[in-house]
C-alpha positions in Angstrom: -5.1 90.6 35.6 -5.2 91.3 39.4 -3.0 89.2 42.0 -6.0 87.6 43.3 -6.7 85.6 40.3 -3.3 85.1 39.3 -3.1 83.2 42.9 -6.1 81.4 42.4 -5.0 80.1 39.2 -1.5 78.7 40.6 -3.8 77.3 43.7 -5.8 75.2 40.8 -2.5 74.4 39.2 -1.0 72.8 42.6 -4.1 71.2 43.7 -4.1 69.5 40.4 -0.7 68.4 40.6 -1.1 67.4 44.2 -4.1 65.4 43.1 -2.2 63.8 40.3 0.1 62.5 42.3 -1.9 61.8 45.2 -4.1 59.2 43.0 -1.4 57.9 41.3 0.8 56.6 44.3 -2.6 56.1 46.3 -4.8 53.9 44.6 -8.2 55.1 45.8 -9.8 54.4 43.4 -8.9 50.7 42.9 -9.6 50.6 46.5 -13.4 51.7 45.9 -13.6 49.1 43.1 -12.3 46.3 45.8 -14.3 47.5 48.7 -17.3 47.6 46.2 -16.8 44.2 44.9 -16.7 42.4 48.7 -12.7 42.1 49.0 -11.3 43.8 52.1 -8.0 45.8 51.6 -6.4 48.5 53.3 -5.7 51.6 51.5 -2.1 51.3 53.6 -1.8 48.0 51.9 -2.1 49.3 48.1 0.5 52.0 49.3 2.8 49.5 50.8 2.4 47.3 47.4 3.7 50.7 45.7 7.0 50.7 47.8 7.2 47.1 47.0 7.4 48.1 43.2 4.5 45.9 42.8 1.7 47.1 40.8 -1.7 47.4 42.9 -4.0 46.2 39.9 -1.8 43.2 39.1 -3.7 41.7 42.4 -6.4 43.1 43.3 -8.4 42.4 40.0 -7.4 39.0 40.5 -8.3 38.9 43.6 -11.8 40.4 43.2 -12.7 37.4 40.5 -11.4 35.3 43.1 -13.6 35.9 45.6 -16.6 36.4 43.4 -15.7 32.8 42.1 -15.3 31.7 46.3 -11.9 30.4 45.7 -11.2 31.9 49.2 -7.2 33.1 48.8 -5.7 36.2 50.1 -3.7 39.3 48.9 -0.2 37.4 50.2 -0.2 34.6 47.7 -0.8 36.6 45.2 1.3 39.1 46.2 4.1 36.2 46.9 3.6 34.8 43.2 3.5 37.9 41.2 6.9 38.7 43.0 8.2 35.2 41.9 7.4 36.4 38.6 4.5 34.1 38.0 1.0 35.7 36.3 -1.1 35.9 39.0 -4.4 36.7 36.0 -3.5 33.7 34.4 -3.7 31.1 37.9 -6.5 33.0 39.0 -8.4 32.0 35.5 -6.9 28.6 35.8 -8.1 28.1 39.1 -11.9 29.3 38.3 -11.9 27.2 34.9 -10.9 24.3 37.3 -13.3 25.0 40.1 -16.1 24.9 37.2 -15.1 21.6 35.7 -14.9 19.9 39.2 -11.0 19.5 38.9 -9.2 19.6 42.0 -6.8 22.0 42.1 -5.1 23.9 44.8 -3.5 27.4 44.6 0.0 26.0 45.2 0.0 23.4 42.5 -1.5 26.1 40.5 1.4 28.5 41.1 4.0 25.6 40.8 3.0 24.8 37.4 3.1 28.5 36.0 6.4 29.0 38.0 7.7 26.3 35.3 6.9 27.8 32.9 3.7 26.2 31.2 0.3 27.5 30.8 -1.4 26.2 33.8 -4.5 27.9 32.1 -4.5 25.9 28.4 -3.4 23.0 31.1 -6.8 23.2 32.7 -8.5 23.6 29.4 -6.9 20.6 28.0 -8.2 18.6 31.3 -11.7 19.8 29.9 -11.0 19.4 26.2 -8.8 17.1 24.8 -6.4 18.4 22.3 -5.3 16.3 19.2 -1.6 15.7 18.3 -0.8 14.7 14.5 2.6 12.8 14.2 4.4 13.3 11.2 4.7 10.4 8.7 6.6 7.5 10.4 8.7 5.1 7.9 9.0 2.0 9.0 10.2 -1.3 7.2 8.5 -4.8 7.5 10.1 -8.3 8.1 9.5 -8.4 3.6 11.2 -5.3 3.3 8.8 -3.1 2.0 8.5 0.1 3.5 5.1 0.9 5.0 4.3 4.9 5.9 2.3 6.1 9.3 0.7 8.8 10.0 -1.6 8.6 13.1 -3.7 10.9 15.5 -2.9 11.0 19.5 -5.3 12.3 21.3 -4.3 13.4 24.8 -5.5 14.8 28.1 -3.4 17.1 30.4 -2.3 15.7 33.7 -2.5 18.3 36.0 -0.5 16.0 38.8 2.7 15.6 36.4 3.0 19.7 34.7 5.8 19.5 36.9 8.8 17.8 35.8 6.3 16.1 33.0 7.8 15.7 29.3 6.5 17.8 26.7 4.6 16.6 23.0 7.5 15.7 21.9 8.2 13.1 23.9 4.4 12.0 22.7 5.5 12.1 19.4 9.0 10.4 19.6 7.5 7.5 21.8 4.4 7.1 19.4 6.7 7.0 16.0 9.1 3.8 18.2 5.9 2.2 18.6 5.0 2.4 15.1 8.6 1.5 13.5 8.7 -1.3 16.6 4.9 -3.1 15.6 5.3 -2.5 12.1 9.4 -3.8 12.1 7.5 -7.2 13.6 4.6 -8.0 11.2 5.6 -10.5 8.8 4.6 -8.8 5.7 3.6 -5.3 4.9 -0.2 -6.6 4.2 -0.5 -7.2 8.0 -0.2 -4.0 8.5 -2.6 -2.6 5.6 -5.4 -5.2 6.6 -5.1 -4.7 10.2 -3.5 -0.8 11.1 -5.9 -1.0 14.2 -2.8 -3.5 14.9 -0.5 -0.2 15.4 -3.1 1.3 17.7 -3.7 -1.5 20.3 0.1 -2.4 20.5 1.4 1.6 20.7 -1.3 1.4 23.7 -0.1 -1.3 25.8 3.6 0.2 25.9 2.1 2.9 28.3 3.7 5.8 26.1 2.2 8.3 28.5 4.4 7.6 31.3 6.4 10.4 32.7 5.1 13.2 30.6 2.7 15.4 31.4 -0.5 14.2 29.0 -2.7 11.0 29.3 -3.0 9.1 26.1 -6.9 8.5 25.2 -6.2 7.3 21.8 -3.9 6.6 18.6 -5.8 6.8 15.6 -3.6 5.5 12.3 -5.1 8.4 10.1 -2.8 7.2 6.9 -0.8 3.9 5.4 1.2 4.3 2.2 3.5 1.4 0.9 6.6 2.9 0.2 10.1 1.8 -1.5 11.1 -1.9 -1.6 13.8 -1.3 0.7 14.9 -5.0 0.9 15.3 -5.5 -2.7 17.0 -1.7 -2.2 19.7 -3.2 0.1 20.5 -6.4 -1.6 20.9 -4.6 -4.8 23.3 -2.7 -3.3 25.2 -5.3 -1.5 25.6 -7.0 -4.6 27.2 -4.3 -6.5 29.5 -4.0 -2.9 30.3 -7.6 -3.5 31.0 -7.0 -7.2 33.6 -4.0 -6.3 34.9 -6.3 -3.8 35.6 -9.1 -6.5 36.8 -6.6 -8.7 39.0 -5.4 -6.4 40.7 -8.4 -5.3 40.7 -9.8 -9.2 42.5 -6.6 -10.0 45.1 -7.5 -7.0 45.9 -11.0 -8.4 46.5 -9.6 -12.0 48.9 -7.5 -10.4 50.8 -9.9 -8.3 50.7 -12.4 -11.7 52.2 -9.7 -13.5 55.0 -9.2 -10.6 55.4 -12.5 -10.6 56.1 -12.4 -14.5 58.2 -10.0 -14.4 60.2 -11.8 -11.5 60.5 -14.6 -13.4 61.9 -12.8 -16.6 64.3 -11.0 -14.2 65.6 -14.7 -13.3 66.0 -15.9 -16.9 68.1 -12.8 -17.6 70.0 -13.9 -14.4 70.5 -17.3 -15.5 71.1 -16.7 -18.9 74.0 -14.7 -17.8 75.3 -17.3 -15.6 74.9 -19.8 -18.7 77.4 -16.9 -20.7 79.7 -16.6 -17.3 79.9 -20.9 -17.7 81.0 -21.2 -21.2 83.3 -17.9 -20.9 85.2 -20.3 -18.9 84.8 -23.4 -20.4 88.0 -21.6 -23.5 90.0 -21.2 -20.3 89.7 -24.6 -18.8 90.6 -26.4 -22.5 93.5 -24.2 -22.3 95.0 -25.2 -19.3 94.2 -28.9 -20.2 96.2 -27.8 -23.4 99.2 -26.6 -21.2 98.7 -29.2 -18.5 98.7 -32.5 -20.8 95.2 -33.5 -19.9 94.0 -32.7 -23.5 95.8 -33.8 -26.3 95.6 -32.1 -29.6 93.7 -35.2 -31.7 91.4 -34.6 -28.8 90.9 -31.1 -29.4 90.4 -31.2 -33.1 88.0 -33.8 -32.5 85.9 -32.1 -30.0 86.3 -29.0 -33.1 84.8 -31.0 -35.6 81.8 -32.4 -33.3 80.9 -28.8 -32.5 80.8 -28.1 -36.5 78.5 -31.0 -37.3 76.4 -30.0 -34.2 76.5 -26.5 -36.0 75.9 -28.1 -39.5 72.7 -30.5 -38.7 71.5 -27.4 -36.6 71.2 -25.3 -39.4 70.4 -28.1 -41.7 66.9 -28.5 -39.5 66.3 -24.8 -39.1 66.2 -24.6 -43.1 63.7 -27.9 -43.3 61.7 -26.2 -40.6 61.0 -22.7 -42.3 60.8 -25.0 -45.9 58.0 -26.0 -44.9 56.4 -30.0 -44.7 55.0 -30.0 -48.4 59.1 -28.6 -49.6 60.3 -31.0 -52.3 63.3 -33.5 -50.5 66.5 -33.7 -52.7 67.9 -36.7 -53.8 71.4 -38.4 -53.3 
């Protein structure tokens, strides 16, 4: 192989190198594609994008559906959103979708809303098309105290003006199940609500619901009622078996201040018993001192003696006719 083609060769090999990179940090050919689809950018433009780490197809693509659809914006505030870290695709689509369905909507608010992180794009789309929200089943408990069971259909509308700052389903769904404890916690019986559920609808309606979020209730269709649990028969049944542990309770507190109380009083016979034995110990000692002190003579002592023995003898005498029995035989004189 001579050195001519050997030069050649590493010629090719630069050029195709230089070429490489040439194309990829100068988008010419995404400029051809703009220039050929009516939009009118600088090649120095796409180049400074490059410096600006932003990448050149991230706008102009937008940008060429945006001027096909006549939305009339410009490379800056697309340029200014994508380095906001919004998706410029996505607004672009969302502002064509709205364009088409005769919704006013303006670049900034468009940018605004995907800046906070919703879909502006399903946002639009829900404008168009309403989207359906199922609740899940709402137990609520009538003035009888049967338990009636919800289930209903809201169907909302995205509103464009309050994305911003706007509550979320949730709050749709939180706000739709108070309504539904709150009409059916006021209808006198649990048959209102199973001849009438359009009841639910109309009253869950006038509250406004819809207020500060960012949807527009149409309508709240009750898709399912089921009766559920007797839940006032539930709660007397068990208040009456609180009330019977009560009574229990304080039933089992006076039997066991009646058996301290026993037990105080047989504590106080023992202690007067005992002072009955401390009496007579000295009753010995005081006829003794009578004795020696000439109170008490001895006639008077042997009486007193034989009174206490015919105490003793008619005492026993009646003990014996007492376990003898009323039919016992008497004896005779």
């Amino acid at each position: 192989m001579d050195a001519s083609l050997v030069t050649i060769l590493l010629i090719a090999v630069v050029a195709v190198i230089v070429l490489s990179v040439f194309f990829s940090f100068f988008p010419f050919m995404l400029w051809i594609s703009a220039l050929a689809s009516g939009v009118r950018i600088s090649i120095i433009t796409l180049v400074a994008m490059r410096l600006r780490r932003v990448t050149p197809s991230r706008i102009v693509n937008p940008m060429i559906k945006a001027t096909k659809a006549g939305l009339g914006l410009n490379i800056n505030q697309l340029e200014s959103h994508y380095l906001a870290g919004g998706n410029v695709d996505r607004v672009v689509n969302a502002l064509i979708a709205a364009q088409r369905a005769d919704i006013p909507l303006e670049f900034t608010r468009a940018a605004a809303i995907d800046l906070a992180g919703r879909d502006v794009l399903q946002a639009v789309q829900m404008s168009v098309n309403p989207r359906v929200i199922e609740t899940p089943t709402v137990a609520a408990v009538a003035k009888d105290g049967i338990e009636v069971k919800v289930k209903a259909r809201v169907t909302v509308r995205a509103n464009i003006d309050r994305l911003v700052g706007g509550a979320g389903e949730e709050t749709i769904i939180a706000r739709v199940g108070e309504g539904i404890v709150t009409t059916v916690g006021s209808s006198g019986s649990h048959k209102d609500v199973l001849e009438n559920p359009d009841s639910i609808s109309r009253t869950v309606l006038s509250k406004g619901l819809d207020a500060g979020t960012a949807f527009e209730i149409l309508s709240i269709d009750i898709a399912d009622v089921d009766v559920g649990k007797n839940i006032g028969a539930y709660l007397q049944t068990e208040q009456a078996e609180a009330d019977k542990r009560i009574a229990q309770a304080k039933a089992e507190e006076r039997r066991a201040m009646a058996v301290a109380q026993e037990q105080e009083m047989k504590a106080r016979v023992v202690e007067m018993k005992a002072l009955v034995v401390e009496s007579e110990s000295q009753v010995p000692l005081a006829m003794a001192e009578a004795l020696r002190g000439g109170q008490l003579g001895v006639m008077d002592y042997m009486n007193l003696k034989n009174i206490e023995a015919d105490t003793q003898m008619r005492g026993s005498l009646g003990k014996t006719s007492d376990a003898e029995g009323p039919d016992a035989p008497k004896s005779g004189k």
